[in-house]
PLY file of the C-alpha trace (Angstrom):
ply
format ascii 1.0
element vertex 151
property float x
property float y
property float z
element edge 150
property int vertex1
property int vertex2
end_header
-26.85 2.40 13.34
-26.75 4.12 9.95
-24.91 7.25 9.07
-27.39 8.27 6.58
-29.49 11.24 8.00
-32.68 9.43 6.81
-31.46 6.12 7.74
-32.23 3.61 5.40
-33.46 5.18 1.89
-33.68 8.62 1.45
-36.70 10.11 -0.58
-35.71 9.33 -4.08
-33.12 6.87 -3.79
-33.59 3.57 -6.24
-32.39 0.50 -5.23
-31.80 -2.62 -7.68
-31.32 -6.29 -6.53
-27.45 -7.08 -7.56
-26.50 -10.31 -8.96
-24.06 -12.16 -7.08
-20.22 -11.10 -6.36
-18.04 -13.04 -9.00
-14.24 -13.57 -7.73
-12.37 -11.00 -9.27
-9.30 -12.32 -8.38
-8.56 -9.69 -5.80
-5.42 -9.85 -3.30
-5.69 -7.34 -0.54
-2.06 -6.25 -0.36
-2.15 -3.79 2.63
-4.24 -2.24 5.37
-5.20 1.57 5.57
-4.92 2.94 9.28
-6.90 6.51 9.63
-8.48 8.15 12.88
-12.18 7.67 11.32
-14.07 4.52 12.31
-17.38 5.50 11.46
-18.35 6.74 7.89
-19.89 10.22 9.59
-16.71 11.01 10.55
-14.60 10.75 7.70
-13.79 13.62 5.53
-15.50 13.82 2.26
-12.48 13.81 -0.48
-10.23 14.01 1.98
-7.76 17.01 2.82
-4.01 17.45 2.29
-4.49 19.58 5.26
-6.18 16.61 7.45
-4.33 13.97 9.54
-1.65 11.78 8.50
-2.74 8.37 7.69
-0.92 5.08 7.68
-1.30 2.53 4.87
0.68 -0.80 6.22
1.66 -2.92 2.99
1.64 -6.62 3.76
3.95 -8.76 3.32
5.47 -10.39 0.67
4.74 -6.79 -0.86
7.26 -4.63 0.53
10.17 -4.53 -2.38
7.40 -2.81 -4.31
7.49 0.17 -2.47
10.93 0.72 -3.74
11.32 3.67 -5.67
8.71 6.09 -3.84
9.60 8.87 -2.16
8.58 11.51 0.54
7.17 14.51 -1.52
5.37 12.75 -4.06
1.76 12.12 -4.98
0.23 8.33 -4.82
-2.79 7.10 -5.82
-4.55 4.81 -3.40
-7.14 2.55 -4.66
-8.77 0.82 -1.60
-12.14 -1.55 -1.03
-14.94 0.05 0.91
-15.90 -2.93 2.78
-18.26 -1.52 4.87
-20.41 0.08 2.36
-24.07 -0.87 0.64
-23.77 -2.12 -3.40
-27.50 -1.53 -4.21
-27.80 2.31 -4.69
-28.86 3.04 -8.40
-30.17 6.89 -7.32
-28.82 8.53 -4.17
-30.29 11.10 -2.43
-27.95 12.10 0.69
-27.11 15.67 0.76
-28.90 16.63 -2.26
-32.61 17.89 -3.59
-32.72 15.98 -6.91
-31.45 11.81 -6.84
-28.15 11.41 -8.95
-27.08 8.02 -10.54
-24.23 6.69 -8.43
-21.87 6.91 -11.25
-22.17 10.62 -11.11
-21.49 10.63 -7.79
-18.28 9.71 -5.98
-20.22 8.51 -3.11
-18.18 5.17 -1.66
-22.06 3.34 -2.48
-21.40 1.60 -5.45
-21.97 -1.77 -6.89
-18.05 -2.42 -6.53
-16.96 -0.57 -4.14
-13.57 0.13 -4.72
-11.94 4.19 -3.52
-9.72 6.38 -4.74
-7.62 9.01 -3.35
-4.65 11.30 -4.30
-2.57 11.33 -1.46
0.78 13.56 -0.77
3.58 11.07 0.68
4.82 12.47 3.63
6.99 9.80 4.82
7.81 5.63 4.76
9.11 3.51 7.44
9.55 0.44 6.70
6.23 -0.96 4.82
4.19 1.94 6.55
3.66 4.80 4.55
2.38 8.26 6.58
0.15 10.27 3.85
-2.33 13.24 3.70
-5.23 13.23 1.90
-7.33 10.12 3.20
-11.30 9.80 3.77
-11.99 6.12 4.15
-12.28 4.22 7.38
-9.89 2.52 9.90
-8.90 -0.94 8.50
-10.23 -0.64 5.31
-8.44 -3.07 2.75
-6.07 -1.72 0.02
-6.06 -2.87 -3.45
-3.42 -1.17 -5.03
-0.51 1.89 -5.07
0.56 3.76 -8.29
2.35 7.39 -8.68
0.41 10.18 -9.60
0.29 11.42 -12.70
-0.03 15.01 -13.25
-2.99 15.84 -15.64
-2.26 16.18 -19.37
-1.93 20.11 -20.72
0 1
1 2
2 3
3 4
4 5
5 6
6 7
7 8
8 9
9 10
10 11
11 12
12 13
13 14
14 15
15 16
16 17
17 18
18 19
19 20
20 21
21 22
22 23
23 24
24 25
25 26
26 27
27 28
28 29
29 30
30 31
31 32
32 33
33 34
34 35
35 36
36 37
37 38
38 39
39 40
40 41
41 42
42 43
43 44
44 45
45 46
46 47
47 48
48 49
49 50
50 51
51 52
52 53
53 54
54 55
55 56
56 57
57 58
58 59
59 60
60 61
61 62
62 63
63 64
64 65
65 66
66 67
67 68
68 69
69 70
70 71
71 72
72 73
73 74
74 75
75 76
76 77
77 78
78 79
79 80
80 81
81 82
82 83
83 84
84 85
85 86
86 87
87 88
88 89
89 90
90 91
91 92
92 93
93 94
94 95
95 96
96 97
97 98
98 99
99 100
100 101
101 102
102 103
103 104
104 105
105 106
106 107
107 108
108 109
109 110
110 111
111 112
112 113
113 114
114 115
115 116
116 117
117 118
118 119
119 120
120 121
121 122
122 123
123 124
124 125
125 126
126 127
127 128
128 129
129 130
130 131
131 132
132 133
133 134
134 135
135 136
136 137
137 138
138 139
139 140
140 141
141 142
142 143
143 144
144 145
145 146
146 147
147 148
148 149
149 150
């Protein structure tokens, strides 16, 4: 069952036929652990003030961690396995259909997330953060410190 309030397409919303995935050379290098299994229930953007989140680093990964620390800002860049690649125009939760790279919707020809996350803790090669909205299990691409924003 779809999430989408009009199920499949939404009045509006384009879809293109995508060529096939080409191997980018992607290595999933951790797991993301969150309360939300279903995309409904997810927080859009997530919330500093939501739950705290796990994201489990595989192995041989762990040294890598080294160096962050409780307090500080990480960006998470994850794959949104679960979600459609086809959407040119979206419609949900708006009047007028926006091109999906206006959009920060997780439909997107490659469907990789990103979220600013406060570290609130590591054990180990767990890491307990705020600031999540993607799914239990999704895959995770990548870690890197936040920068602040330029002046």
């Amino acid at each position: 069952m779809s999430d989408r309030p009009c199920q499949d397409l939404c009045p509006g919303e384009v879809t293109v036929v995508a060529p096939p995935p080409t191997d980018a050379g992607l290595v999933f290098i951790g797991r993301i652990h969150t309360p939300w299994h279903e995309r409904r229930e997810a927080p859009r953007q997530g919330s500093r003030e939501g739950p705290v989140c796990h994201i489990e680093v595989f192995d041989p990964w762990g040294p890598a961690l080294e160096g962050l620390a409780p307090g500080q800002e990480i960006d998470v860049l994850y794959w949104l396995h679960l979600a459609r690649r086809d959407l040119v125009l979206q419609a949900r939760h708006r009047d007028v259909p926006r091109g999906t790279f206006a959009l920060r919707s997780p439909v997107r020809p490659n469907p990789i997330g990103l979220s600013r996350v406060l570290l609130e803790g590591i054990a180990g090669q767990v890491l307990a953060v705020r600031g999540l909205d993607c799914l239990d299990g999704t895959p995770l691409i990548d870690l890197k410190p936040g920068v602040p924003p330029r002046p």
